[in-house]
LOMI-241591 format. One record per residue (C-alpha): z, y, x; residue in three letters; residue number from 1. Coordinates in nm, 4 decimals, always signed. Example, Ala and Ser with C-alpha at 12.3 -4.5 7.8 and 13.67 -1.06 7.14 Angstrom:
BEGIN
pz = +0.7800 | py = -0.4500 | px = +1.2300 | aa = ALA | i = 1
pz = +0.7140 | py = -0.1060 | px = +1.3670 | aa = SER | i = 2
END
This chain:
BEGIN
pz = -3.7282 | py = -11.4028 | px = +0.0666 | aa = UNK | i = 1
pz = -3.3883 | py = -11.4559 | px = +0.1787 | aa = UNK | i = 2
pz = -3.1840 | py = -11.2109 | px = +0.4120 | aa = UNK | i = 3
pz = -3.1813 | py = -11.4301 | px = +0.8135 | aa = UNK | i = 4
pz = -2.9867 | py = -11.2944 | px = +1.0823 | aa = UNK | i = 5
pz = -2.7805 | py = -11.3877 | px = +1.3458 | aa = UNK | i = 6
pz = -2.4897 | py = -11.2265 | px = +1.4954 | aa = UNK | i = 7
pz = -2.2618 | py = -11.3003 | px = +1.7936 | aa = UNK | i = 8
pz = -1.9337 | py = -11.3598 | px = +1.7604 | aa = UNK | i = 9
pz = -1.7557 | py = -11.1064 | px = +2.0357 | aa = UNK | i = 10
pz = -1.4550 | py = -10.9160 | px = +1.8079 | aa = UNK | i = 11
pz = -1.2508 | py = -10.9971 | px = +1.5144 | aa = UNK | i = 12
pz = -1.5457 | py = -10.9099 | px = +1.2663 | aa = UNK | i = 13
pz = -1.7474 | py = -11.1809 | px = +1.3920 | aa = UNK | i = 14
pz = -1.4706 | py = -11.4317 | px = +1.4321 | aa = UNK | i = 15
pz = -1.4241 | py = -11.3656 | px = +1.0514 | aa = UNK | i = 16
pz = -1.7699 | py = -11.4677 | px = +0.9848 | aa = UNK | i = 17
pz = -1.7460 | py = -11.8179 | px = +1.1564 | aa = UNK | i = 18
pz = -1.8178 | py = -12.0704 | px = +0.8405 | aa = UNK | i = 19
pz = -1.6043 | py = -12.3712 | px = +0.7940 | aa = UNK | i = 20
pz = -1.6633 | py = -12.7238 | px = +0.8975 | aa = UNK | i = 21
pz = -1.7787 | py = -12.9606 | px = +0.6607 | aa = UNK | i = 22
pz = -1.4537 | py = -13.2030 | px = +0.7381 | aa = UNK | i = 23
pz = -1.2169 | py = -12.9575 | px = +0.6214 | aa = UNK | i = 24
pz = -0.9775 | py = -13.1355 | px = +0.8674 | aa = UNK | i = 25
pz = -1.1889 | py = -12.9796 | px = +1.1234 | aa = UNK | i = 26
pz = -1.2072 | py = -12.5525 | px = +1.1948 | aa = UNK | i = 27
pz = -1.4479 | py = -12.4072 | px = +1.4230 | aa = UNK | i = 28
pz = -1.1661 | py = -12.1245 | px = +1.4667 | aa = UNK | i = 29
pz = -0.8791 | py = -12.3764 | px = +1.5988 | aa = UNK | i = 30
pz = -1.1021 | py = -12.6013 | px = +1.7788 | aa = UNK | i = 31
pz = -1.0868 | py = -12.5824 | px = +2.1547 | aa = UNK | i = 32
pz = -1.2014 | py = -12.9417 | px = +2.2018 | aa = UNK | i = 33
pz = -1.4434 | py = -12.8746 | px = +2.4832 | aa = UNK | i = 34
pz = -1.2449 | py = -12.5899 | px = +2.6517 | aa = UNK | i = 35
pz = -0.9492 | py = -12.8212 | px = +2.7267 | aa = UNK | i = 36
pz = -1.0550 | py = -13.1695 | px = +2.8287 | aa = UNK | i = 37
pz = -0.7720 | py = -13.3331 | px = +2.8674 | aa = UNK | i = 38
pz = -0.5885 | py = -13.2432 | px = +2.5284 | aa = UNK | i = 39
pz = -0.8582 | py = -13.0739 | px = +2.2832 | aa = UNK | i = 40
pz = -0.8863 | py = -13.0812 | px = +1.9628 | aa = UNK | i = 41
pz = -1.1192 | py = -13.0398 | px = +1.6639 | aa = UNK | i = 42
pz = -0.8224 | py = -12.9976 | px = +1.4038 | aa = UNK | i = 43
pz = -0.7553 | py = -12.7465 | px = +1.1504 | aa = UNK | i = 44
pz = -0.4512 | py = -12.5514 | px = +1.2697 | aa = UNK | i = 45
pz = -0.3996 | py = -12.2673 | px = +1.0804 | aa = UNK | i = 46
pz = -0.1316 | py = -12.0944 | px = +1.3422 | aa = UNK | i = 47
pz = -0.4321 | py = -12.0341 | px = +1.6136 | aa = UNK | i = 48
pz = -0.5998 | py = -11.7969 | px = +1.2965 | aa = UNK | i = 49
pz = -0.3004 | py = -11.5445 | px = +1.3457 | aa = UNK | i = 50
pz = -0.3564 | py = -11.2606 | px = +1.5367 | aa = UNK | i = 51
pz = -0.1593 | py = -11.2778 | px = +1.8447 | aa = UNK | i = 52
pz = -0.2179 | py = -11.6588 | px = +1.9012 | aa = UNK | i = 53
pz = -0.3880 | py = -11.6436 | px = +2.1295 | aa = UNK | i = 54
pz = -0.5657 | py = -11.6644 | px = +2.4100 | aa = UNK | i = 55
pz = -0.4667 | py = -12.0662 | px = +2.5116 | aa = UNK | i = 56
pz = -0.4461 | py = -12.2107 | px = +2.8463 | aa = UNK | i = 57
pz = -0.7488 | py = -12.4894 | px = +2.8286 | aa = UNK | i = 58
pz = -0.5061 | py = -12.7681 | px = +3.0396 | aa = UNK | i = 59
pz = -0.4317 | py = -12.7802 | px = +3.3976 | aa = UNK | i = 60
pz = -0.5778 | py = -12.5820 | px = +3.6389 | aa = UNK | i = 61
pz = -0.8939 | py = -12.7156 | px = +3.7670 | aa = UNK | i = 62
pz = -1.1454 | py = -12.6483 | px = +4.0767 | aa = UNK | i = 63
pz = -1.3758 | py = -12.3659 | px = +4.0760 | aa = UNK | i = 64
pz = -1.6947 | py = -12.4658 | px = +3.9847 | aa = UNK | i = 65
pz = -1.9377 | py = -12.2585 | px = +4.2418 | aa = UNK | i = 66
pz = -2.2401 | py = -12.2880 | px = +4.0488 | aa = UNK | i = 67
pz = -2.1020 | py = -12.1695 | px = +3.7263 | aa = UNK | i = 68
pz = -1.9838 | py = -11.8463 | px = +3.5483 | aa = UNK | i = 69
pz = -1.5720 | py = -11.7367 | px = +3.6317 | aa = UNK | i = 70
pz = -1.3437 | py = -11.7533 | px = +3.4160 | aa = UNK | i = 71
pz = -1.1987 | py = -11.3974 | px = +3.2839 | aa = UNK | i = 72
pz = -0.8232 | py = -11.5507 | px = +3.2352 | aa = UNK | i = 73
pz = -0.8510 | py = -11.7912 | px = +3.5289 | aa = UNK | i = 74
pz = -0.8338 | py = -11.7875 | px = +3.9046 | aa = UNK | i = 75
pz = -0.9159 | py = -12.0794 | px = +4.1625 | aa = UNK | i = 76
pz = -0.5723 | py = -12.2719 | px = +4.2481 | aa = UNK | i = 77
pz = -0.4984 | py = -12.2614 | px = +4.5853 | aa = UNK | i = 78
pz = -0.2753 | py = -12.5433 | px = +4.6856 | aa = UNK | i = 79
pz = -0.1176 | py = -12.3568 | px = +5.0000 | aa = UNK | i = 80
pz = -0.0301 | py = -12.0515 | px = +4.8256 | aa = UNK | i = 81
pz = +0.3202 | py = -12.0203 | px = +4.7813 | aa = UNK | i = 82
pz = +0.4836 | py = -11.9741 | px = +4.4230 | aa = UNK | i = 83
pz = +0.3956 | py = -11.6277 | px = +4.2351 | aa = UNK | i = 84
pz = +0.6225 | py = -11.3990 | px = +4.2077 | aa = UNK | i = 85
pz = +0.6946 | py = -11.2867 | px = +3.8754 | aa = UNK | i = 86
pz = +0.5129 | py = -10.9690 | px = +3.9480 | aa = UNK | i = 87
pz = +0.1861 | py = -11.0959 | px = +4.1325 | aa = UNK | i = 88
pz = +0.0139 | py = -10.8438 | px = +4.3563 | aa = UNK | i = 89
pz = -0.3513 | py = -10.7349 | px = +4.2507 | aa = UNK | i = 90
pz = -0.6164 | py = -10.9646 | px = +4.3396 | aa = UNK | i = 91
pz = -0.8974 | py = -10.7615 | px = +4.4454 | aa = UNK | i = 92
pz = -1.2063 | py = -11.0816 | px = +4.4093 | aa = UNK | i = 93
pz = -1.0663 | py = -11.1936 | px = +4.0151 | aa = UNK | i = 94
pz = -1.3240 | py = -11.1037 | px = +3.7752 | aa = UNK | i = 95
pz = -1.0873 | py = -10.8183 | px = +3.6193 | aa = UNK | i = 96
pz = -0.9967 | py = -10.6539 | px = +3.9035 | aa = UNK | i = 97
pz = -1.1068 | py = -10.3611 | px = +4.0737 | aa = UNK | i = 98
pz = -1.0742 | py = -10.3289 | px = +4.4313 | aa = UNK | i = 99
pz = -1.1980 | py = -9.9448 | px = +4.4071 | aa = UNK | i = 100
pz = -0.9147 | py = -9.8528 | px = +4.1195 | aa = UNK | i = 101
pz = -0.7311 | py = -9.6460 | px = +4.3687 | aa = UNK | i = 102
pz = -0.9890 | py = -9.5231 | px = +4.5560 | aa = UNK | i = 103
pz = -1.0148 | py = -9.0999 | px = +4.4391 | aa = UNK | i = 104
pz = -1.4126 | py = -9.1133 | px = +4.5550 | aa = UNK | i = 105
pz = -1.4786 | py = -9.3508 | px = +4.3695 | aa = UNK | i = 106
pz = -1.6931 | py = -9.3467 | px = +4.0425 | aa = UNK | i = 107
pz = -1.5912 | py = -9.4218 | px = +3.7116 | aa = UNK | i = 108
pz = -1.6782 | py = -9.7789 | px = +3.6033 | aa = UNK | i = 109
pz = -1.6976 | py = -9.8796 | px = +3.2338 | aa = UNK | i = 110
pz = -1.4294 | py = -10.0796 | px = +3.1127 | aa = UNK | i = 111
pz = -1.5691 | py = -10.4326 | px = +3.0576 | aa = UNK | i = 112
pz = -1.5596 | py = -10.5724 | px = +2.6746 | aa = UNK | i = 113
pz = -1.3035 | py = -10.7874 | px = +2.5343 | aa = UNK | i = 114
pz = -1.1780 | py = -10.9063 | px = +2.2426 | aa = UNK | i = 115
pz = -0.7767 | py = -10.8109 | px = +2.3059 | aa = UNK | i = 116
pz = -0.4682 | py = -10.9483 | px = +2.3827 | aa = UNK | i = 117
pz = -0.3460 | py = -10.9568 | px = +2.0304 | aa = UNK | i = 118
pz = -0.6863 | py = -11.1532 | px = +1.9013 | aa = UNK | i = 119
pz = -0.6377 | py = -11.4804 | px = +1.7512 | aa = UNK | i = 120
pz = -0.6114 | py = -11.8091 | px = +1.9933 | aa = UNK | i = 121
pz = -0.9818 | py = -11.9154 | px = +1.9336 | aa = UNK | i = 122
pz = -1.1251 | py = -11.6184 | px = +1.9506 | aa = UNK | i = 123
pz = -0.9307 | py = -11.5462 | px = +2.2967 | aa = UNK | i = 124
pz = -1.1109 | py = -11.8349 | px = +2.4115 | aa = UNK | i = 125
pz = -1.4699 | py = -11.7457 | px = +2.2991 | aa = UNK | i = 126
pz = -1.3848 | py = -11.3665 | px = +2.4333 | aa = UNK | i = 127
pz = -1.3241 | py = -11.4911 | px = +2.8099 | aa = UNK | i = 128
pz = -1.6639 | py = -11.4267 | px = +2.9591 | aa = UNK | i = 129
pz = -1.7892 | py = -11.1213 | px = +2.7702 | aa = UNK | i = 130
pz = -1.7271 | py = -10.9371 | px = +3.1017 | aa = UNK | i = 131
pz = -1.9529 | py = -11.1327 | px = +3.3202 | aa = UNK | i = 132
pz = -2.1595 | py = -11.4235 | px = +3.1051 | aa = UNK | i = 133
pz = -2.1404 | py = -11.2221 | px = +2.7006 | aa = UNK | i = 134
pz = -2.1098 | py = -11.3966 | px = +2.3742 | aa = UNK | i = 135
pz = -1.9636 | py = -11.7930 | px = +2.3697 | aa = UNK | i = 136
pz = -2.0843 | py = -11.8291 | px = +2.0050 | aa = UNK | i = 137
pz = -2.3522 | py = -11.7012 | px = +1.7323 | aa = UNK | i = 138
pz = -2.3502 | py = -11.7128 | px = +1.3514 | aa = UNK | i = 139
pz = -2.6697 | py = -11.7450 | px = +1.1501 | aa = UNK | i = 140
pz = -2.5920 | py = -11.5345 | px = +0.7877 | aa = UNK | i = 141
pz = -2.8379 | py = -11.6145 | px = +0.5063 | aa = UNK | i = 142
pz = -2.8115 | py = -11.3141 | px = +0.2542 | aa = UNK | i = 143
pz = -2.4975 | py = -11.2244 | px = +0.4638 | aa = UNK | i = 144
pz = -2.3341 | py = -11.5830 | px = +0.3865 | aa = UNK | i = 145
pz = -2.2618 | py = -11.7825 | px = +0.7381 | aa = UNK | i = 146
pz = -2.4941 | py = -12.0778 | px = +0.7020 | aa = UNK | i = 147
pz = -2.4618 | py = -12.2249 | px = +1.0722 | aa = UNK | i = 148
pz = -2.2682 | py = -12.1816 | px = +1.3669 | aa = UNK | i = 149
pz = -2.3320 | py = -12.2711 | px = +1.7827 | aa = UNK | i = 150
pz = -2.0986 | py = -12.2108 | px = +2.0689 | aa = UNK | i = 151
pz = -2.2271 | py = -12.2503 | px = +2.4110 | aa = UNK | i = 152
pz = -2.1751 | py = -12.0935 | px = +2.7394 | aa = UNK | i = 153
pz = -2.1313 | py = -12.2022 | px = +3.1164 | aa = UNK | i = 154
pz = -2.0370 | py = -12.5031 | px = +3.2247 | aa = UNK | i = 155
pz = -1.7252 | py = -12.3727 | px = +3.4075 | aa = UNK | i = 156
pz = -1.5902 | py = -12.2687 | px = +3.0610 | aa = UNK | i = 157
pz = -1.5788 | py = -12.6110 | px = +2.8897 | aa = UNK | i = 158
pz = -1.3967 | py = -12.8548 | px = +3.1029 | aa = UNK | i = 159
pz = -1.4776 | py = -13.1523 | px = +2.9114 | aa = UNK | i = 160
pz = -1.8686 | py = -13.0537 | px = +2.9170 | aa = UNK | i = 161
pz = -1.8135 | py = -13.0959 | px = +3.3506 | aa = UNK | i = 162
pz = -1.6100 | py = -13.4281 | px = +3.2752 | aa = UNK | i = 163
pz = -1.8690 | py = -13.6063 | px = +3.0944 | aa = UNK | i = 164
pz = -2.1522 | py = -13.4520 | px = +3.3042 | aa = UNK | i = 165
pz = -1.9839 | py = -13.6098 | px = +3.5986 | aa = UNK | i = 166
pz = -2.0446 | py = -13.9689 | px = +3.4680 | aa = UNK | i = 167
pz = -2.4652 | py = -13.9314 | px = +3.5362 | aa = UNK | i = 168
pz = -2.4717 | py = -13.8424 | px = +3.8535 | aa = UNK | i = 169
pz = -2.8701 | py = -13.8484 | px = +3.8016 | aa = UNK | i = 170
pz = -2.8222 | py = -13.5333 | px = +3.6333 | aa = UNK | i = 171
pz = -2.9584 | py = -13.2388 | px = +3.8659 | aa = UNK | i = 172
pz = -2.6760 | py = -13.0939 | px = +4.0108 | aa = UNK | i = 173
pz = -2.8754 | py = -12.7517 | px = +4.0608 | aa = UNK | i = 174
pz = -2.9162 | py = -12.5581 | px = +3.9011 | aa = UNK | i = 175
pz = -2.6445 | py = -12.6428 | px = +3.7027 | aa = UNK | i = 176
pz = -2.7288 | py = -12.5692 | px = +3.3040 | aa = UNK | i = 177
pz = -2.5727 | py = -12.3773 | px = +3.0256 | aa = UNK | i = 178
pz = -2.4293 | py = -12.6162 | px = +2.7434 | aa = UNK | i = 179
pz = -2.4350 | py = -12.5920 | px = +2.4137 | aa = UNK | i = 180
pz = -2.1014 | py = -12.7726 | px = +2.2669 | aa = UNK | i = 181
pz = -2.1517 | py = -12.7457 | px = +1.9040 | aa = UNK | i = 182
pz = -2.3825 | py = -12.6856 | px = +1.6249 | aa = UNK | i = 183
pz = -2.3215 | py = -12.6640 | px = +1.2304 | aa = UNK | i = 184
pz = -2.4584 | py = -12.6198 | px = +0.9507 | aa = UNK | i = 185
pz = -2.2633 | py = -12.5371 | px = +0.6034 | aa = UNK | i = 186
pz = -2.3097 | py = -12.8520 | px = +0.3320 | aa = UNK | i = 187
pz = -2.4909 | py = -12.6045 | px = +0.1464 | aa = UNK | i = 188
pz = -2.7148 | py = -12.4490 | px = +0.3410 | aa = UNK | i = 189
pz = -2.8778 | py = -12.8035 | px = +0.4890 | aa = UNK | i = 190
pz = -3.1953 | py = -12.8993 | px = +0.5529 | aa = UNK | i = 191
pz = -3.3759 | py = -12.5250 | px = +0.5845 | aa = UNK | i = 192
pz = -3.4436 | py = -12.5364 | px = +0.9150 | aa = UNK | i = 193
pz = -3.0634 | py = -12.2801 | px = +0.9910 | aa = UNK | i = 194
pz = -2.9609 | py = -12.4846 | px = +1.2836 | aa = UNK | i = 195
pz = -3.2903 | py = -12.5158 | px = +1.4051 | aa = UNK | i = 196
pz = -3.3391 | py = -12.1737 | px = +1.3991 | aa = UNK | i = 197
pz = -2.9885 | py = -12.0979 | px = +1.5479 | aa = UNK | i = 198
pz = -3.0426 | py = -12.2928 | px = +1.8868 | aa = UNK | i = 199
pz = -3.3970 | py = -12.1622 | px = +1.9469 | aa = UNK | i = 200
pz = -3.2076 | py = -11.7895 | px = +1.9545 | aa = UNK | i = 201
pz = -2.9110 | py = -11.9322 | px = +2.1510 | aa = UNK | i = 202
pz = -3.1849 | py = -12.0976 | px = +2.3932 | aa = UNK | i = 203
pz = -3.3748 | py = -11.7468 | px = +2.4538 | aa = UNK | i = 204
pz = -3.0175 | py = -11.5878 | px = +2.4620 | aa = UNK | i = 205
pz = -2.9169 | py = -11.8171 | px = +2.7267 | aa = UNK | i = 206
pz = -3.2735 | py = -11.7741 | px = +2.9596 | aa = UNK | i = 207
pz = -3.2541 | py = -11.3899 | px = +2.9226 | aa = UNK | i = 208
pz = -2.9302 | py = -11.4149 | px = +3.0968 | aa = UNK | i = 209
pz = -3.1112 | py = -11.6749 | px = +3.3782 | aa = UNK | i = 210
pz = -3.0287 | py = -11.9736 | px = +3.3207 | aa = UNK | i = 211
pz = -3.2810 | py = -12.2339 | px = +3.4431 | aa = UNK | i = 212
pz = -3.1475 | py = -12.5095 | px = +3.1241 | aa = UNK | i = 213
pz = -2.9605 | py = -12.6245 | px = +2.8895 | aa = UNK | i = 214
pz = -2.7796 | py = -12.9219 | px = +2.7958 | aa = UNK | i = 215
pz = -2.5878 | py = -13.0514 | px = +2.4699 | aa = UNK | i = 216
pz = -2.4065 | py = -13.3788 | px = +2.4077 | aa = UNK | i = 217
pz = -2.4580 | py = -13.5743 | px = +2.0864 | aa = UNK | i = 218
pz = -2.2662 | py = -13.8834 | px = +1.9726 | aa = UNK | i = 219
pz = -2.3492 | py = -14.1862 | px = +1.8529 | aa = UNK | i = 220
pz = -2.2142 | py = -14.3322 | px = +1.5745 | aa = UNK | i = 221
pz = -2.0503 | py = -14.0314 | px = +1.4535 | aa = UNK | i = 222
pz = -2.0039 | py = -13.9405 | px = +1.1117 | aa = UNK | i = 223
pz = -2.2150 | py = -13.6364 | px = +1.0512 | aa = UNK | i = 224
pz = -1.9167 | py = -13.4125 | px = +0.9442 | aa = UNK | i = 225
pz = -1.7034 | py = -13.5311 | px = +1.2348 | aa = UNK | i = 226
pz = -1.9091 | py = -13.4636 | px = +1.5212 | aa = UNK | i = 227
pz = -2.0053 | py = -13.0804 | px = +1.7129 | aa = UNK | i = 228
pz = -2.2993 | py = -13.2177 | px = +1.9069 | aa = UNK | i = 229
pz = -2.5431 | py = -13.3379 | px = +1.6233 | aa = UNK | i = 230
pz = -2.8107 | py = -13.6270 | px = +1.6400 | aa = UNK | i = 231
pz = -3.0082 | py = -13.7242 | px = +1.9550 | aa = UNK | i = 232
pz = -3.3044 | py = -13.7032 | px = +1.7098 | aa = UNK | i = 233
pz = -3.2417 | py = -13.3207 | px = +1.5935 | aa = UNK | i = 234
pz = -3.2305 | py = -13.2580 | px = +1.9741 | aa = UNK | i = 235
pz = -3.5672 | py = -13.4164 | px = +2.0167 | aa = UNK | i = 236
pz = -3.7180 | py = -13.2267 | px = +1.7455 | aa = UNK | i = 237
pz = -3.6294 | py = -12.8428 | px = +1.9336 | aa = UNK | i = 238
pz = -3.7742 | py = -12.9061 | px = +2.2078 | aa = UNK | i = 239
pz = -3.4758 | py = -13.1206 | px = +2.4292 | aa = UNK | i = 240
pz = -3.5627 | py = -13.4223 | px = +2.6301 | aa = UNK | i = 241
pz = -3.2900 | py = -13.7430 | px = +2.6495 | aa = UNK | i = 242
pz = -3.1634 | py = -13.6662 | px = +3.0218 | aa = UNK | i = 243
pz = -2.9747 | py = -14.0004 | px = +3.0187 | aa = UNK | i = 244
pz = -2.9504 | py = -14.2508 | px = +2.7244 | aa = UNK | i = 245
pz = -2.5951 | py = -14.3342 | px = +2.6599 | aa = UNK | i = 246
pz = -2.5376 | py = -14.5881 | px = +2.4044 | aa = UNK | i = 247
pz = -2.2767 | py = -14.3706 | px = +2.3045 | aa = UNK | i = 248
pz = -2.2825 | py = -14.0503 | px = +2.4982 | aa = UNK | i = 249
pz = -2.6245 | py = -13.9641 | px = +2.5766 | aa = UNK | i = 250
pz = -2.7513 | py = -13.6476 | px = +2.7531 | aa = UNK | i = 251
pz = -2.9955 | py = -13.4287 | px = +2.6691 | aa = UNK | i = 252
pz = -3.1689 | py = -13.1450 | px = +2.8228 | aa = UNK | i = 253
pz = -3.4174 | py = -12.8354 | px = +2.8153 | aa = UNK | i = 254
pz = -3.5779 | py = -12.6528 | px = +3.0596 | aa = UNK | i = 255
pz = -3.5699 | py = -12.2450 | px = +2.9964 | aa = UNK | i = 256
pz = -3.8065 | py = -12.0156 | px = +3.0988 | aa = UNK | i = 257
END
């Protein structure tokens, strides 16, 4: 019987363990094609693997998104503020700070996890809500071999996720649902049942931290190797319903619970 487990990606180790994409013009490491929406890409770029890449700014600022998770590297823009200085005073309601820092009475409060400044550029990205939503991405190892890889996460953290959702406004708008952006399976290890496996652990993951649902994007047409979001029909067959058929860019959706 062969060796299943599944890991989450949250430091450099498990970064290491993310397994290629079938179009090796493609890298799950370099891609931030659902974190910036206006300018993401799926390539290959080997610079982002360096330590020290990293993290990158996912486009313009954008709104806050009240029903979703904040951002560790990101505040809401306020459009009357005046320009930072180059030394900004502390901001005592961002995720990282800590109003009682100063205070002597105060206790002692754990430091919360991250992956570093000097992590690579991808990994920055997957590393921004380990302090308030965890992991961003899992790897399923088969005899300690990555066979297939998901990312997911809130909705606030993948800008191009809240573009496309905004097209169906018959989509509830709350609760809003967790996404999952991308699932993968290595050439080799296809059609045993990995990625299957993979989403039913990111789908428990994802209602143990209370989220109500969870929605992924598939596209039609797509060349199997060049697309993140799979088939509608592998949806269908864990337990998603099609949300909205798209002749292109359909929705689909599962309740958690």
């Amino acid at each position: 019987m062969a060796d299943i487990r599944i890991i989450d990606v949250i430091d450099a180790t498990g970064f290491q363990r993310i397994p290629p994409c079938a179009d090796p013009g493609f890298d799950h490491r370099s891609c931030d094609y659902w974190e910036d929406g206006a300018r993401g890409s799926k390539a290959a770029r080997l610079s982002w693997l360096e330590p020290g890449s990293g993290p990158a700014s996912p486009g313009p600022p954008r709104p806050p998104n009240p029903f979703g998770e904040p951002d560790d590297d990101q505040e809401p823009a306020n459009p009357f503020a005046p320009l930072r200085a180059a030394a900004p005073a502390p901001n005592p309601f961002l995720v990282d700070g800590d109003p009682l820092a100063d205070n002597p009475f105060a206790p002692t409060r754990p430091k919360r996890p991250t992956v570093g400044a000097d992590a690579p550029r991808k990994l920055g990205l997957l590393g921004r809500g380990l302090g308030v939503f965890g992991s961003y991405a899992k790897v399923l190892l088969v005899d300690d071999v990555a066979a297939a890889y998901a990312q997911f996460g809130p909705l606030s953290a993948y800008p191009r996720a809240l573009t496309l959702r905004d097209l169906y406004p018959k989509l509830p708008a709350a609760p809003l649902p967790a996404v999952i952006t991308c699932i993968a399976t290595t050439p080799q290890a296809r059609h045993a049942g990995h990625a299957r496996r993979l989403v039913e652990a990111v789908c428990d993951d994802l209602a143990a931290r209370g989220f109500a649902a969870v929605e992924a994007f598939p596209e039609i047409g797509a060349r199997p190797d060049a697309t993140s979001g799979a088939t509608t029909a592998f949806w269908l067959t864990v337990g998603f319903g099609l949300a909205v058929d798209d002749e292109r860019y359909p929705v689909v959706r599962r309740e958690l619970g």
